[in-house]
N, C-alpha and C positions, 0 to 999 in steps of 0.2 A: 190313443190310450191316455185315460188319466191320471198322472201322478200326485202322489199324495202331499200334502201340503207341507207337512214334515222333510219330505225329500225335495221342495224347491230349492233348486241352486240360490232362487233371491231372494227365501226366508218364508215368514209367515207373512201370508197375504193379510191377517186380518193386522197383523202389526203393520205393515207397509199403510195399509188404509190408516191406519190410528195418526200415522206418523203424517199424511199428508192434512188429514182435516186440520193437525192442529199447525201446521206451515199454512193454511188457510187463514187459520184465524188470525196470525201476525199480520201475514203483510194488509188482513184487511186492518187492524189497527192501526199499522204504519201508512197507509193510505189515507184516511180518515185525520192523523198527525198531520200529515203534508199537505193535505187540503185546509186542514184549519193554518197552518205557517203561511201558504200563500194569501189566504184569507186577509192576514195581517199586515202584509205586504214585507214577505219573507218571498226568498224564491220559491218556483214551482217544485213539487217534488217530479222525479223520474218515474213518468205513467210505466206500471207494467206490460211488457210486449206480448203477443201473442207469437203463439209457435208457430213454424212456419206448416201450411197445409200439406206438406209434403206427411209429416207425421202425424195428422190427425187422423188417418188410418191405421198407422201401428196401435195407435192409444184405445180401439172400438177393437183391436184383433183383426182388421182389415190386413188382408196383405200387400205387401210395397214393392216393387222393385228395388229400390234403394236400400242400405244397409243399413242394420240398425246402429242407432248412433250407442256408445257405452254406458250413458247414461242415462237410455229412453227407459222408459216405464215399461214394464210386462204388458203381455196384451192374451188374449186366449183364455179357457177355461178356467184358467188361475189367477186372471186379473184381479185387480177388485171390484166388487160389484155396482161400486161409486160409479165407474164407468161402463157399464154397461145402462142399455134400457131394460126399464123392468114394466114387464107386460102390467095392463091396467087388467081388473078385475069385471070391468065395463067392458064389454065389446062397439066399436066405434060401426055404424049403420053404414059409414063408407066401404067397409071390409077391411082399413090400415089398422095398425096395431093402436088402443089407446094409452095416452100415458097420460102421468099424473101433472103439476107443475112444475113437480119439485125432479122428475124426469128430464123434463124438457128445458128447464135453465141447466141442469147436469149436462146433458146431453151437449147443447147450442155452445157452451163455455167453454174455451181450451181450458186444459188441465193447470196452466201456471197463472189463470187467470183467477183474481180473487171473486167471494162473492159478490157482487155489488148490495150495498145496502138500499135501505128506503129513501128515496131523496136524489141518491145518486148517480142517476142517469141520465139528470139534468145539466151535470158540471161537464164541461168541454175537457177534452185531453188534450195538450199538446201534442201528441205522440202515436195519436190514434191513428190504426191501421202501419203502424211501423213491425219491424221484426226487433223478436226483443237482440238480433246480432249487433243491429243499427241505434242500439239505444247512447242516450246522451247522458254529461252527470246529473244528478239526479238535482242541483239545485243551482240554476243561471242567477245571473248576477241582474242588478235591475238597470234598466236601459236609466243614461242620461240624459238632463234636461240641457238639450243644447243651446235652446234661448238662453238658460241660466248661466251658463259656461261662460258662450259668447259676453254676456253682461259683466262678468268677473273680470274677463278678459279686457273687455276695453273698458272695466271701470278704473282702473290705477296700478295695472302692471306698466312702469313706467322702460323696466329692460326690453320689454315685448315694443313696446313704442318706439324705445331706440331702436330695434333690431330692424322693425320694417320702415325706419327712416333710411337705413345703412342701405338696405334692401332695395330701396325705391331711386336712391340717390346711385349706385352701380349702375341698375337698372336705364335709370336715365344716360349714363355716361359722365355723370358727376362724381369725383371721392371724396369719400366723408369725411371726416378729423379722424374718426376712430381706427380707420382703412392707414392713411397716413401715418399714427403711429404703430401701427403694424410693423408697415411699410419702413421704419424709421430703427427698427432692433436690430437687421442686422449690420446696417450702418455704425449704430454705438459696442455691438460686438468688435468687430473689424477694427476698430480704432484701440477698444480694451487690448486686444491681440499685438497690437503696432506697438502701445507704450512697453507691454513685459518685452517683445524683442528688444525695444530697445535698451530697457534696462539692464536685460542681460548680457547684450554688448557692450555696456558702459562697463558691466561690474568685471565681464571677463580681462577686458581690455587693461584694470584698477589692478587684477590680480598679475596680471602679466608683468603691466611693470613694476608692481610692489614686491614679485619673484626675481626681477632679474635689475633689481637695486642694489648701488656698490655701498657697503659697509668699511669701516676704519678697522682694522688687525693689527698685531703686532707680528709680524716676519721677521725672524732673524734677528731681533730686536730690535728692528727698526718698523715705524707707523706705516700704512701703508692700506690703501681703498679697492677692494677687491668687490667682485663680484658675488651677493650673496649665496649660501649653496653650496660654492663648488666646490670641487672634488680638491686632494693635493696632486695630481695631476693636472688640473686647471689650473693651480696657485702655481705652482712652478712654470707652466708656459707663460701666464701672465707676467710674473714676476722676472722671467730667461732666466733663472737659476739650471744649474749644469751640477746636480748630485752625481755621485761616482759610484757604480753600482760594484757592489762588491763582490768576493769569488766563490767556486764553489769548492769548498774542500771536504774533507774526510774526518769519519767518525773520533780518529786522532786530533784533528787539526789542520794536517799536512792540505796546499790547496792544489786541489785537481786542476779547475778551470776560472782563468781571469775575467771577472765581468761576468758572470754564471749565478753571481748572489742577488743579494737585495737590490733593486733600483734606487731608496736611498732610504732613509731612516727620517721617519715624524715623529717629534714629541709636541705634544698638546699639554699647557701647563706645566713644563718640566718634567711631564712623564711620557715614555716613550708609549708610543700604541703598534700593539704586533698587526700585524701584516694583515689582518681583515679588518680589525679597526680602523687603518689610515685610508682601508680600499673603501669604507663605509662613511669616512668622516665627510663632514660638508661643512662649509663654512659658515660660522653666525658672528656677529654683531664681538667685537671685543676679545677676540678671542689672540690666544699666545703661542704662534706656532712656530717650531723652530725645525727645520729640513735641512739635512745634513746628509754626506756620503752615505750607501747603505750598506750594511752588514754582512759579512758572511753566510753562506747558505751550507747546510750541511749536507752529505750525500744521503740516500734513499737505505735506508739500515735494516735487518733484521734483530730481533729480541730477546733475552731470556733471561729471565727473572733467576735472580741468583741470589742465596741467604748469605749474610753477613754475621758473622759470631762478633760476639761483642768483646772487648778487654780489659784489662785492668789497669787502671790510671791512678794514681795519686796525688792528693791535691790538699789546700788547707796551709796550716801555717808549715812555717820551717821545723819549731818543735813544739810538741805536748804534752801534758800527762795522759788524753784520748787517743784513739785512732779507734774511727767508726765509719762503718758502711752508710756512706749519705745516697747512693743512688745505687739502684739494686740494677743487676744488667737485664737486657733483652736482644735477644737477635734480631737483624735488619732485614730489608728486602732491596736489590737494586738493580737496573736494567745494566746487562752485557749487551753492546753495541756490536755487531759484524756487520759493517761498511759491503753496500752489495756491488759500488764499482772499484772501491781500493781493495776490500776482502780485509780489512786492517780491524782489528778487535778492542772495545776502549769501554771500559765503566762511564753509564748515562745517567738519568734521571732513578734519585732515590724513590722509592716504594715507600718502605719503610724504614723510619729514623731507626737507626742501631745505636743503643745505649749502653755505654760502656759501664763497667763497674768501678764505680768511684768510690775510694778508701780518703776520709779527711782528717790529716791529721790534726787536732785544738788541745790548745788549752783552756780550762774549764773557766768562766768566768759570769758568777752569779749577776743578775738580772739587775737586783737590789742592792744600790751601793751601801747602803745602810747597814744592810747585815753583813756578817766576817764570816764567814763558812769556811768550815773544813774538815777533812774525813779521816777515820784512823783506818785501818785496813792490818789484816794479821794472815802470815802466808804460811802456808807447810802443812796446818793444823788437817783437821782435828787431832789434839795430843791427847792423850787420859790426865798428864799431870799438869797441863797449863790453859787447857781452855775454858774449863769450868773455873778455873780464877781469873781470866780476865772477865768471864761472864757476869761473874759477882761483885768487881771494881765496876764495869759498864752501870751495875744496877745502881750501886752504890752512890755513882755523880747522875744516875737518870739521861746515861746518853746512850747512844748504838752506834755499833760500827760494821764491818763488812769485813769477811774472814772467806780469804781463798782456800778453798780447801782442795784436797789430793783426792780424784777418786778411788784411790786402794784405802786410804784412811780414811774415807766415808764410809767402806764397806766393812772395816773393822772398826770404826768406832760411831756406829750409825743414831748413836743416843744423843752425841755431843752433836752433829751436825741436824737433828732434828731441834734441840733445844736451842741453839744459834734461833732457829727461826722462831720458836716459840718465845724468846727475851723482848722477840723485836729486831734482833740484827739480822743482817741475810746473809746468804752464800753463793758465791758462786765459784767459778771453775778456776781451777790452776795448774790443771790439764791431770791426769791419771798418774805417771810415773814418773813426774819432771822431768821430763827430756828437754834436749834443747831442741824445740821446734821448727829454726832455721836450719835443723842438719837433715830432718825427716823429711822420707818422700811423701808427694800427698797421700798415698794409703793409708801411710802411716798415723803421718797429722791427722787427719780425716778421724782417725779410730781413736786417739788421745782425745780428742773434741767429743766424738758423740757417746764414746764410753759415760765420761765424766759426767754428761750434760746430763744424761738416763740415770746415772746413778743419783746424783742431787733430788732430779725430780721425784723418782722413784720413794728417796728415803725422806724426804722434806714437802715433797707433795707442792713443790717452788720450780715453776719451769724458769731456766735463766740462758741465754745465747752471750754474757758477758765471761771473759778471764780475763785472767793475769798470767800472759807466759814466762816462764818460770828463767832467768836470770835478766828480765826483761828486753828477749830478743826476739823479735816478731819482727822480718824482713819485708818489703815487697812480695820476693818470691813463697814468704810464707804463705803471706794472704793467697799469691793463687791458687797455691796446693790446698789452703781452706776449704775450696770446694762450697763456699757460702754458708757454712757452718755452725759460724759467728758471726757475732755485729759488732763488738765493742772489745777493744785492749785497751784493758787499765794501768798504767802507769805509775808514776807518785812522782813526788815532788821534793817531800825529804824523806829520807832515806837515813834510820838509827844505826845501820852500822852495828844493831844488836848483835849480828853473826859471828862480829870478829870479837865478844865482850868486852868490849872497849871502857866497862864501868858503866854505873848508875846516873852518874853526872852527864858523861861524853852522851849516853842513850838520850839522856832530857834535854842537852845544847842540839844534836846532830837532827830530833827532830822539831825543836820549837826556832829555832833559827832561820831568818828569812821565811817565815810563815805569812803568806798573805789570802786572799779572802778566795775560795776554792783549789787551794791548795791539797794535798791528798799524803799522809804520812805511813813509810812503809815499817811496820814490822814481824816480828815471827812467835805463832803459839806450837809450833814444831818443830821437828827436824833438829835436835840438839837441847840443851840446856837453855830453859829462858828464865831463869830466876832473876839475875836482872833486870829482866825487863819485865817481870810482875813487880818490881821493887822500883821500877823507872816510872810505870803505866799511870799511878796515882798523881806525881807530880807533872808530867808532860798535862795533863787534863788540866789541875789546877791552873799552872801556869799560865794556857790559853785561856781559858776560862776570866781569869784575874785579865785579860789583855781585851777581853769582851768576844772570844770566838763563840761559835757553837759548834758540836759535834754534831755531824748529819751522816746517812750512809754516804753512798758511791752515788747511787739511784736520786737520791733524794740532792746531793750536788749538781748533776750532772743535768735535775729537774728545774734546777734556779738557774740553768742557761738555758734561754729560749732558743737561739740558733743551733741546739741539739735537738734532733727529729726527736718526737715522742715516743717513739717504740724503741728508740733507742736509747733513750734516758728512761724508758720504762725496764729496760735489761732483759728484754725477752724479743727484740724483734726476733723475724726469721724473714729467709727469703718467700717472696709470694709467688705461688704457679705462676706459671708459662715464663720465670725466668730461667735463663741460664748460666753456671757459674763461668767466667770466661780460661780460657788454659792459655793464652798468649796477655801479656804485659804489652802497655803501648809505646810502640819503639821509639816515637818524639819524648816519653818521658824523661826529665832531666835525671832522675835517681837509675842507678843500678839495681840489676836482681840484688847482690849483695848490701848493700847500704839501703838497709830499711829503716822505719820509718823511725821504728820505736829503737833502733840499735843503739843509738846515741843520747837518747832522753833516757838513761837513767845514769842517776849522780854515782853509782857504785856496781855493784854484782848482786848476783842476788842468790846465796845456797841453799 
């Protein structure tokens, strides 16, 4: 059955033929290229092989035993006609079929066999009658001219002449120099080898004894050659010194065990080294050691961290017109000891420093010897009928002064303690209802302070932490009940005696008398009649004035000493978080709860 050319599995036969004529015509181009290369004296090119005869049956439609290979060419009805014979139109007289020429070079040619041209039947193949399986590359290299070689060779390769001198002189049983220094390396190796051994033994041998050389020390204060290095254990056996080890006792003190302590105690330089340092020391060149009996050992303890409250101490001169908070408290931290062989319980090592609250008492003493400073101060106030006239004498000589005021009399006369501040002068506290502050419990006190302090700020818009307690009695045990309240008790220095109206005169002697440079003068725009002392007020100023003082406030005095902390010469400290106010006095303080600071610093009473 014939199928149609359309349904060949290997396409169209007449494309299949199109496709090999023109693979025809390369390789005959490329053949023709490689005949004219060799021509030139290029290599040969690689002659085309013939297929093996096993296939030259499949390729005519002949049938094979053998299998077709995958990429034979078709054969049968469908082939191309290139390969078939095509009957001549001539009948041959012998009876065989005739064919034309152009048949019979088709025919006689394997299929991967190019055309041969004109001319070229003549050229020899290298290759002819090979299988193209056994083909070679397609271009050999050209054979050498080995006369010429040869010639090269023994014209002046002079290495090559040495070599077969080496060659012929073995050969013989003679060695040559060259052989000899061969022969001759590992000798000067071996010897290289012998100097570094032995260098390294010189140098180890250098270090050895430059490690184990005696150095000059000073022991116990005396000079003395020891071995560099070594340990205080080695210095002591050297030296037969017999330290005395000391015991072990308890968390207290008390000693458990004799000989149970230290082996003995080194100081190096006059300072002693704990007990890994002396286990670590070694000895160098000049050194200062001094070995003595050793120390007590303490027993194996358990710990607990316990807080410490702080207290109230007093300190500073003996008297002042001041007394101000110099150190604000803090609470501590420090180890409780329980001893785990006595069981005995003892305060150890502090944690945290505990800071007590230190109250100091001074007197004010400006900076600048040059200037005379001094303060006038008025107590009780504000009154309606005296404070707005000393306001208008202050204006009058262009000075200021500082007015304790009452806070119930702030709160009923809250014009005059705003205009205080707006003149220029200030205010501060003189507690609420003039109590006497050493008799009140801290509740109490505590409420007299921060009443006052809010009503000031509140009406004068003037935060201030300074007063004046009112017949100037502010004890120790005041300040604890303060509660940290305050910072500053203001005091005086003279004292007019206006209370008792002793006169306009005795008013002018009682304050300008004994007046020196931060001195602080007390009197009153309340609490009673003070006419004369608006009739005193003009001549006490002149007076100083005429002497060269100047009028400053309390603030402004207390700012011309530099050994008052700033916030407390500013009249407004306060205590700063994480303190606390302390509730116990410290029992070594030489003063009593009663005998406070300010009890006796003032020259008179105060109503």
């Amino acid at each position: 059955m014939t199928m149609p050319y359309n349904q060949d599995p290997y396409g169209d036969p007449r494309g299949r033929r199109d496709n090999r004529d023109r693979a025809r015509r390369v390789d005959s181009q490329r053949d023709g290229a490689a005949y004219r290369q060799t021509r030139d004296g290029y290599a040969a090119a690689r002659p085309r092989t013939s297929r093996p005869a096993a296939f030259e049956g499949q390729r005519y439609g002949a049938p094979s035993s053998r299998p077709r290979r995958p990429d034979a060419r078709p054969s049968g009805p469908h082939s191309s006609s290139t390969y078939s014979q095509r009957p001549s139109s001539r009948p041959r007289t012998d009876g065989r079929p005739r064919t034309d020429a152009r048949s019979r070079a088709t025919a006689s040619r394997p299929y991967d066999q190019p055309r041969p041209r004109a001319g070229a039947a003549a050229r020899p193949s290298a290759s002819r009658g090979r299988s193209r399986y056994d083909a070679q590359p397609r271009y050999a290299s050209q054979p050498r001219d080995r006369g010429s070689a040869r010639g090269r060779r023994s014209g002046g390769n002079r290495l090559a002449g040495g070599m077969a001198v080496l060659a012929s002189g073995i050969t013989g049983g003679t060695r040559s120099s060259g052989l000899n220094r061969r022969q001759s390396a590992p000798s000067g190796a071996r010897n290289v080898i012998v100097g570094i051994v032995a260098v390294a033994v010189v140098a180890i041998i250098g270090v050895l004894l430059w490690s184990n050389r005696k150095v000059d020390i000073t022991l116990n204060g005396e000079a003395m050659s020891i071995r560099v290095g070594s340990t205080c254990e080695e210095v002591i056996q050297t030296a037969e010194l017999s330290p005395k080890a000391g015991n072990l006792v308890s968390v207290s003190g008390k000693r458990l065990q004799e000989g149970a302590g230290y082996a003995y105690t080194a100081k190096l330089g006059g300072n002693e080294l704990s007990e890994d340092d002396a286990k670590n020391y070694r000895v160098s060149p000049g050194d200062s050691l001094d070995i003595s009996d050793g120390g007590d050992r303490m027993e194996d303890y358990d710990v607990q961290v316990m807080t410490e409250e702080p207290q109230l101490e007093m300190g500073g001169d003996a008297w002042g017109n001041l007394s101000y908070v110099s150190q604000w408290p803090k609470a501590g931290q420090y180890e409780m000891r329980t001893g785990k062989q006595s069981g005995e319980t003892a305060r150890g090592d502090t944690i945290e420093e505990t800071q007590n609250a230190v109250v100091t008492i001074h007197q004010i003493s400006p900076d600048d010897d040059s200037k005379k400073l001094v303060a006038l101060t008025f107590d009780d106030g504000p009154a309606e009928s005296y404070t707005e006239k000393y306001l208008e004498i202050l204006d009058k000589y262009g000075i200021h002064a500082t007015f304790f005021n009452l806070g119930q009399n702030i709160e009923e006369y809250p014009e005059f303690a705003k205009e205080i501040c707006d003149r220029g002068s200030e205010v501060m506290s003189h507690t609420y209802q003039h109590q006497q502050l050493s008799q009140l419990d801290a509740s109490a006190l505590q409420k007299e302070f921060s009443s006052t302090f809010s009503t000031i700020e509140s009406t004068t818009g003037v935060k201030t932490t300074g007063f004046r307690p009112p017949y100037g009695d502010f004890t120790e045990k005041a300040w604890l009940n303060s509660g940290g309240l305050a910072s500053v008790s203001v005091l005086w220095n003279q004292d007019s005696l206006d209370w008792k109206r002793p006169g306009v005169d005795a008013i002018v002697e009682n304050s300008t008398k004994n007046v020196t440079s931060g001195s602080i003068i007390l009197m009153h725009d309340g609490g009673g009649n003070r006419d004369q002392d608006v009739e005193a007020l003009p001549k006490i100023i002149e007076k100083l004035q005429a002497e060269g003082y100047e009028f400053v406030t309390v603030t402004e005095l207390m700012k011309s000493d530099s050994s008052i902390p700033a916030d407390v010469a500013a009249g407004d400290a306060a205590m700063p978080d994480g303190c606390v106010w302390p509730t116990q006095i410290k029992s070594d303080d030489s003063l009593s709860d009663d005998s406070g600071s300010d009890s006796s610093s003032g020259s008179g009473s105060d109503n």
